[in-house]
C-alpha positions in Angstrom: 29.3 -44.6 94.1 27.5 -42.1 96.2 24.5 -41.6 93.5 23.8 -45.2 93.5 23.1 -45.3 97.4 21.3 -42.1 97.5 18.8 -43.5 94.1 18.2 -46.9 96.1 18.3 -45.4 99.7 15.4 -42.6 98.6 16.9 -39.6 99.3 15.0 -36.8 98.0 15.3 -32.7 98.5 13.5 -32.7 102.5 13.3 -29.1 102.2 10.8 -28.4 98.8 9.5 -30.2 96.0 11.5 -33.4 96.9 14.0 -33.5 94.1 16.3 -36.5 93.9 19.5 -36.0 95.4 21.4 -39.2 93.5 20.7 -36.3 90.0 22.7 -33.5 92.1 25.4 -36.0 93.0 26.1 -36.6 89.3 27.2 -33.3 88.6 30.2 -31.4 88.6 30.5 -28.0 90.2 32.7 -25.8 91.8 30.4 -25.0 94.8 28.5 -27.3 96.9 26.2 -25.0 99.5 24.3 -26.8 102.1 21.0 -24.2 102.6 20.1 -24.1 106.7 18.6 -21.0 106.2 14.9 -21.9 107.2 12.7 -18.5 106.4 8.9 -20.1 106.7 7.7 -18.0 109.6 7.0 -20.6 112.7 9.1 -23.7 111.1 11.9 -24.8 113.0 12.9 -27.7 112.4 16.3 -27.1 110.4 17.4 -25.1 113.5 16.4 -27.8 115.8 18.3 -30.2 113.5 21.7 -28.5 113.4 22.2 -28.3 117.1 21.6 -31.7 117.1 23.0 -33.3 114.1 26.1 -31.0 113.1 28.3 -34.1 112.2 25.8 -35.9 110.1 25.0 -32.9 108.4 28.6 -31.8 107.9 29.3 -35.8 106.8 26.5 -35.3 104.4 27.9 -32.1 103.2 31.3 -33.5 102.4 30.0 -36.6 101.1 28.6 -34.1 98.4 31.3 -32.1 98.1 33.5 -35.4 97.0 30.8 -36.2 94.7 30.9 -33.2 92.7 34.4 -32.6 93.1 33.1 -28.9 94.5 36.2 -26.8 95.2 34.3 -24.6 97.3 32.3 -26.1 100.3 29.5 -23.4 102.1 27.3 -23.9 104.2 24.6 -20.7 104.6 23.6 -20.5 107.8 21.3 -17.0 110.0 23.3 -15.2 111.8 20.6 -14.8 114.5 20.5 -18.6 115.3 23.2 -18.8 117.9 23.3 -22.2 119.1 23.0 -23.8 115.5 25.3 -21.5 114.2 28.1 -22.7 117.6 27.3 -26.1 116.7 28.5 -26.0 113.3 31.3 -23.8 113.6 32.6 -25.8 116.4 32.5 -29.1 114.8 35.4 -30.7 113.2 33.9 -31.6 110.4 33.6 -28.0 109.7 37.0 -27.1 108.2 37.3 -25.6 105.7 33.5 -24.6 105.2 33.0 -21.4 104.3 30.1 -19.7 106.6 27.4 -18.0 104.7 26.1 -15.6 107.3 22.5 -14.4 106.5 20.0 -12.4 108.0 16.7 -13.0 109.3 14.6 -12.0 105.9 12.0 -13.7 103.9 12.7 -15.9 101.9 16.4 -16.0 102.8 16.3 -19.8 101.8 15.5 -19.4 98.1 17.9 -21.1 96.4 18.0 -18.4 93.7 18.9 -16.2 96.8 21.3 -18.3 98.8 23.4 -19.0 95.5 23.4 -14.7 94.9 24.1 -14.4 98.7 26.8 -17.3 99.0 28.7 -16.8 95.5 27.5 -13.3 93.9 26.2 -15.3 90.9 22.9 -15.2 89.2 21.1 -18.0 88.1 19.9 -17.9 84.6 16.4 -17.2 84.2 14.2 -20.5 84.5 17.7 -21.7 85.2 19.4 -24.5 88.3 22.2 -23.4 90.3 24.2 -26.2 88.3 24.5 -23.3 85.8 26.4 -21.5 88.0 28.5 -24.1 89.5 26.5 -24.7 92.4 25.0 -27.5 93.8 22.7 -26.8 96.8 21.0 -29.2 99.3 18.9 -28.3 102.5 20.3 -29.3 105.6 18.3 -32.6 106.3 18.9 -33.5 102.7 22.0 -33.9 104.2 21.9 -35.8 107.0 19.8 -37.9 104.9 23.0 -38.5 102.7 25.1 -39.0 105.8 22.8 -42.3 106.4 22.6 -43.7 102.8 26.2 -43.9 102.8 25.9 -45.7 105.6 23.3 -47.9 104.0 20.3 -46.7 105.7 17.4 -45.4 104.0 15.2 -42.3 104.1 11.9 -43.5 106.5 11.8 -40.6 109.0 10.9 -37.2 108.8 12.1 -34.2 110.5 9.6 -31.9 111.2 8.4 -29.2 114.0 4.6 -28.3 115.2 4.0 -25.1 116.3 0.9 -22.4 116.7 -1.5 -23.6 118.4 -0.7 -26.4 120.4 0.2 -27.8 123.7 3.8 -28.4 123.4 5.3 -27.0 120.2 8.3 -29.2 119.5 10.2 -30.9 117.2 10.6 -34.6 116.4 11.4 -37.4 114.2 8.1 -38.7 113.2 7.8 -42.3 110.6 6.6 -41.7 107.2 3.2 -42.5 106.7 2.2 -41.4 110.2 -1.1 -38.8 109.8 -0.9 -35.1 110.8 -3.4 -36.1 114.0 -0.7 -38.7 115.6 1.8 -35.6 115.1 -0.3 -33.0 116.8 -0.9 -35.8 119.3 3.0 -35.8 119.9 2.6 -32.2 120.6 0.1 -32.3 122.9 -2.6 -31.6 121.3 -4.5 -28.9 119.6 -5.5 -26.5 121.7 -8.6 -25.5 118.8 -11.4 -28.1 119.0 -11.6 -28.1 115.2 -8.0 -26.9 113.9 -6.4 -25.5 110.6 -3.0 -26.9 109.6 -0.4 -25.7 107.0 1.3 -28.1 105.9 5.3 -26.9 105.2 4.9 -23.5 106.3 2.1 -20.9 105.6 3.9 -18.7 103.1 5.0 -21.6 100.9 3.1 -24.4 102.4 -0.6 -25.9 101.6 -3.7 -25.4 104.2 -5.7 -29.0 105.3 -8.6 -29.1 107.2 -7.9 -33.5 106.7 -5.8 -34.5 109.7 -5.8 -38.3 108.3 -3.3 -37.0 105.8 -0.2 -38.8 106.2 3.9 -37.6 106.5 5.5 -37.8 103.8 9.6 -37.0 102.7 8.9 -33.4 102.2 6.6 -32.3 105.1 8.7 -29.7 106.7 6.9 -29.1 109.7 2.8 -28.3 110.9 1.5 -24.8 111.9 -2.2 -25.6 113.9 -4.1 -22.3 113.6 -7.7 -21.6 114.7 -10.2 -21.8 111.9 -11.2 -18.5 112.4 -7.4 -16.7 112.2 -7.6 -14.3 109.2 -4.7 -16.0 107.5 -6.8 -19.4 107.3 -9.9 -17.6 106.1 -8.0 -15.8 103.1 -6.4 -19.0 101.9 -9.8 -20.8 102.2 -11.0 -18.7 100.0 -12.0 -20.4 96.4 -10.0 -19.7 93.8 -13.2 -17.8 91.8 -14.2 -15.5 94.9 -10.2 -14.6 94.7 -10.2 -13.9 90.9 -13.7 -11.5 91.3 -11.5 -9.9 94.2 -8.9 -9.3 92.2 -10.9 -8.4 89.3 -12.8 -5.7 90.8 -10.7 -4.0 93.5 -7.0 -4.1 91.8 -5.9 -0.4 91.3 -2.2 -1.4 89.6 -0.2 0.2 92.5 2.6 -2.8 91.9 3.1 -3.2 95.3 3.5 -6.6 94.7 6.2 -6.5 92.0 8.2 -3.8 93.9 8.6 -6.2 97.0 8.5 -9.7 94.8 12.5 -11.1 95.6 12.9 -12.5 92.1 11.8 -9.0 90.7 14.2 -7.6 93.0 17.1 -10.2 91.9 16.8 -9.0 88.4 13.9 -11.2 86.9 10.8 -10.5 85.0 8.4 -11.3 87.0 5.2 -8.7 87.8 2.4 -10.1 89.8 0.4 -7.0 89.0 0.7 -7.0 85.9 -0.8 -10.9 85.8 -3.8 -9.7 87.9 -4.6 -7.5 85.0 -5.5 -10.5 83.5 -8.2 -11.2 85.5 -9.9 -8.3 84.0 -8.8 -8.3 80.2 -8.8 -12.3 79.8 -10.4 -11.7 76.3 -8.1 -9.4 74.7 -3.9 -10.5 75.7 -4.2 -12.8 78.9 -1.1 -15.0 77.6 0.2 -11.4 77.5 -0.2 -10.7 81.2 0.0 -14.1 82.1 4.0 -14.2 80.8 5.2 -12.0 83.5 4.2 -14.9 86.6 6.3 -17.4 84.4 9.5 -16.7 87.2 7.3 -16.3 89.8 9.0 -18.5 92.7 5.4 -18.8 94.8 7.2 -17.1 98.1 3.8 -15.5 98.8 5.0 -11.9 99.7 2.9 -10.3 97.4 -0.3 -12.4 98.7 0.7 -12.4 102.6 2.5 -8.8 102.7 2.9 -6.2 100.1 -0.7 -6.5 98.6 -2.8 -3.3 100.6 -6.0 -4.9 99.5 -5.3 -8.2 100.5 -5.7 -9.8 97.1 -4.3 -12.9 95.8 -1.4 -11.5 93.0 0.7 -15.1 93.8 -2.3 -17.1 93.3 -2.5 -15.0 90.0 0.8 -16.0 89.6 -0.1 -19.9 89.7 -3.0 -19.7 87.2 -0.6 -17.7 84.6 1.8 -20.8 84.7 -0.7 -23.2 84.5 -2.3 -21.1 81.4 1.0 -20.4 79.6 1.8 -24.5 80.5 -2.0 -25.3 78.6 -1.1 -23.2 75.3 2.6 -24.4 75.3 4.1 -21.3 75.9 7.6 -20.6 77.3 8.4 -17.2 78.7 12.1 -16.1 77.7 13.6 -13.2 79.6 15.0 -11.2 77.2 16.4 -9.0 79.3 19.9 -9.0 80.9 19.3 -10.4 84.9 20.6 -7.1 86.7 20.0 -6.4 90.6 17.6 -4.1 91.6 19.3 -1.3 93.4 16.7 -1.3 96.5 16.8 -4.7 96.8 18.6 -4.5 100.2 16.4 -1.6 101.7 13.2 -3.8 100.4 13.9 -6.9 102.5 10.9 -8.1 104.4 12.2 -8.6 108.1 10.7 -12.0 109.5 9.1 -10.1 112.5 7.7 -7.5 110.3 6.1 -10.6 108.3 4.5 -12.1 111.6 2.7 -9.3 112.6 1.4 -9.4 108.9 1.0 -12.7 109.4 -1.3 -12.4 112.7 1.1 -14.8 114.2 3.5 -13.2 116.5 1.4 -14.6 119.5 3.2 -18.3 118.1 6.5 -17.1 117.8 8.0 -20.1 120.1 11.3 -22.1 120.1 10.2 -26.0 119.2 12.9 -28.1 120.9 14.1 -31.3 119.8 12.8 -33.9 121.6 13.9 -37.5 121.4 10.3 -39.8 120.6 10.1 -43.8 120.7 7.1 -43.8 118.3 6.0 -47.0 117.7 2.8 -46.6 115.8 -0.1 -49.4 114.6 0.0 -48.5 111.2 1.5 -46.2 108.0 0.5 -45.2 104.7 3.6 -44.7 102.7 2.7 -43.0 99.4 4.2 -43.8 96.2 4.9 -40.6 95.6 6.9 -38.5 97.8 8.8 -37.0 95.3 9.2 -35.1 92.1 9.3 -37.7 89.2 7.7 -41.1 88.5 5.8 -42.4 91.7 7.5 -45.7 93.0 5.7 -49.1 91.8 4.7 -51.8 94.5 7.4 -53.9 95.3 5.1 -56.1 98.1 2.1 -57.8 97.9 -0.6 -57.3 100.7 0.4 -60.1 103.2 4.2 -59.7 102.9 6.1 -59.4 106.6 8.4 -56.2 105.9 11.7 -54.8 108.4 11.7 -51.7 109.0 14.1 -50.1 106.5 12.9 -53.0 103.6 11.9 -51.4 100.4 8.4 -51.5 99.5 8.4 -49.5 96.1 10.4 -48.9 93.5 11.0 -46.2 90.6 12.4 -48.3 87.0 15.3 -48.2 86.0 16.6 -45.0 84.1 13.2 -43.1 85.0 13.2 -40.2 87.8 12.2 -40.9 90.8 12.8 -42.5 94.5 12.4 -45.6 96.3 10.5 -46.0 99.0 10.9 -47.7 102.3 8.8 -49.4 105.4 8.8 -46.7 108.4 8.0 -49.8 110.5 8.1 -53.5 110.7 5.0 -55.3 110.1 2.6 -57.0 107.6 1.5 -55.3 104.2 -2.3 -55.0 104.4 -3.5 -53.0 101.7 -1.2 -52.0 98.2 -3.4 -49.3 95.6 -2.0 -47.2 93.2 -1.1 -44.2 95.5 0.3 -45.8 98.8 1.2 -49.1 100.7 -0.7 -49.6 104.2 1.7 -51.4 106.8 0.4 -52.8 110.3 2.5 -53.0 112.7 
């Protein structure tokens, strides 16, 4: 059974918050979408992936398909990428997939997006595309499927490096491998003391810690100058945002008019959440109800916000806050697309002069790497769920591929595996240290 080998081979969602694949093999649907669209301004590496691995990924996608019994198989795909786009339309595996042509917006990968673009249906709020009938997995989900089947677990990551950097490219790198041995595959910084985002900028986390390790959900690193204005508003703490917000907010709800889940039908109004910053002692679990649906995109942070406040990190606090009191927002109202929601698209080029980037705007080609390195940390928790639980003792000779932790039985999680052969040299809580 397919959900059996994708549980013990560890393959997790390699495109967001790392949810377990074996769950979304269990269902049943009518539609089973595989998502290439890739919208995080300077990340690659899906792109990179299809012109490289259409068969895998279309092997994965029909593996999927079978599971589910989907009647329907899509694959959603940008327009503007040519050669990925060739790739998989010219593969055999590709009959009778549907192509979902998008354009080149943010955040065209949205799942709540690519099910509305793909089928016309809207997913409930709060709600998974298995309400609709959908199942939907990223591309390198995929191909990670493709392998289990094949009995070969998840210990590689995908990922591009871009911005500022000698040779922006894109690689398979082992899991547990830092961020400074990837940079080092890409040349180099070209910044003496670089910035990195971590899965994108928009969507991603920003590290200053290069000794952080890859894990199954690290899209790709963006290496940016300390100084660039985009890493100086996110270093920002999260008080200095909140007095920001608090005193410079005039309520012009440019943030809610460009926010895609507003736009898609769903209640969600960023400035109305920063007015809680200001009236915290008289209805903030008020205010704080309409960033319930926030999906975290960033627009209103990165782009529509004139003042450069922080409306998505408003967004964040309101869910922690309603979260701490218990509460869960209900939309009441029918979901019903906005009728400017096409005319309000944010155009990736448009969002990368925002951004300050344009200058990094670079293809990141594949290339091939025999990376053997002298040690990994694999975390225990790569994944959303229960972390793994040791399954080696420090001293243990491991294979490459040979499971070092593993999630019990009937609890939600992955397994995870040795990136390299070698001997077990430290086990903690939070990782497993391998030398090679």
């Amino acid at each position: 059974m397919l959900a059996e080998k994708l549980r013990e081979h560890g393959v997790v969602g390699a495109g967001g918050a790392g949810f377990p694949t074996y769950v979304k093999a269990q269902a049943r649907v009518e539609c089973m979408i595989a998502n290439g669209a890739e919208c995080e301004p300077l990340i690659h590496k899906d792109v990179e992936l299809m012109q490289a691995f259409p068969g895998e990924i279309l092997s994965g996608l029909h593996l999927m398909a079978g599971a589910v019994q989907a009647q329907r198989v899509m694959f959603a795909i940008k327009e503007k990428n040519a050669r990925a786009l060739e790739a998989i339309r010219s593969h055999g595996r590709a009959k009778n997939v549907e192509l979902v042509l998008l354009g080149d917006f943010y955040p065209s990968g949205d799942e709540y997006e690519v099910v509305y673009l793909a089928t016309g249906r809207l997913i409930p709020p709060a709600g998974l595309p298995l309400q609709v009938g959908c199942v939907v997995n990223n591309v390198e989900t995929l191909y990670n499927v493709h392998r289990a089947r094949q009995g070969l677990p998840v210990t590689e990551k995908f990922l591009s490096v871009s911005g500022a950097v000698r040779r922006p490219a894109a690689f398979w790198a082992p899991l547990g491998v830092t961020l400074r041995e990837v940079i080092e595959k890409a040349g180099g910084a070209t910044e003496p003391d670089p910035a990195v985002f971590v899965s994108g900028i928009m969507m991603g986390r920003l590290t200053f810690d290069l000794d952080e390790v890859v894990t199954k959900t690290t899209a790709g690193l963006i290496v940016l100058p300390r100084r660039h204005p985009v890493v100086v508003r996110k270093s920002l703490p999260v008080e200095a945002q909140n007095r920001i917000g608090k005193s410079a907010c005039d309520q012009c709800s440019y943030c809610t008019e460009f926010c895609p889940r507003y736009l898609l039908g769903y209640e969600v109004m960023p400035h109305k959440v920063m007015r809680s910053l200001g009236f915290t002692a008289s209805g903030s679990r008020f205010w704080n109800q309409w960033g319930a649906l926030c999906c975290a995109c960033g627009l209103c942070t990165l782009y529509a916000c004139p003042e450069d406040l922080f409306p998505k990190e408003a967004c964040d606090q309101a869910k922690a806050d309603l979260r701490a009191a218990g509460i869960r927002f209900e939309q009441k109202a029918p979901v019903r697309v906005h009728p400017m929601k096409e005319a309000r698209r944010v155009p990736q080029a448009q969002l990368r002069k925002r951004l300050q980037i344009e200058a990094y705007e670079t293809e990141t080609p594949y290339c091939e790497t025999d990376w053997r390195p002298e040690r990994v940390r694999i975390l225990l928790s790569q994944h959303a769920g229960r972390p793994a639980v040791p399954a080696v003792r420090v001293g243990d000779l491991v294979e490459k591929g040979s499971l070092v932790g593993r999630v019990p039985d009937g609890e939600l999680g992955a397994n995870v595996h040795a990136s390299i052969s070698g001997r077990v040299s430290e086990v903690t809580g939070t990782y497993i240290e391998i030398r090679a």
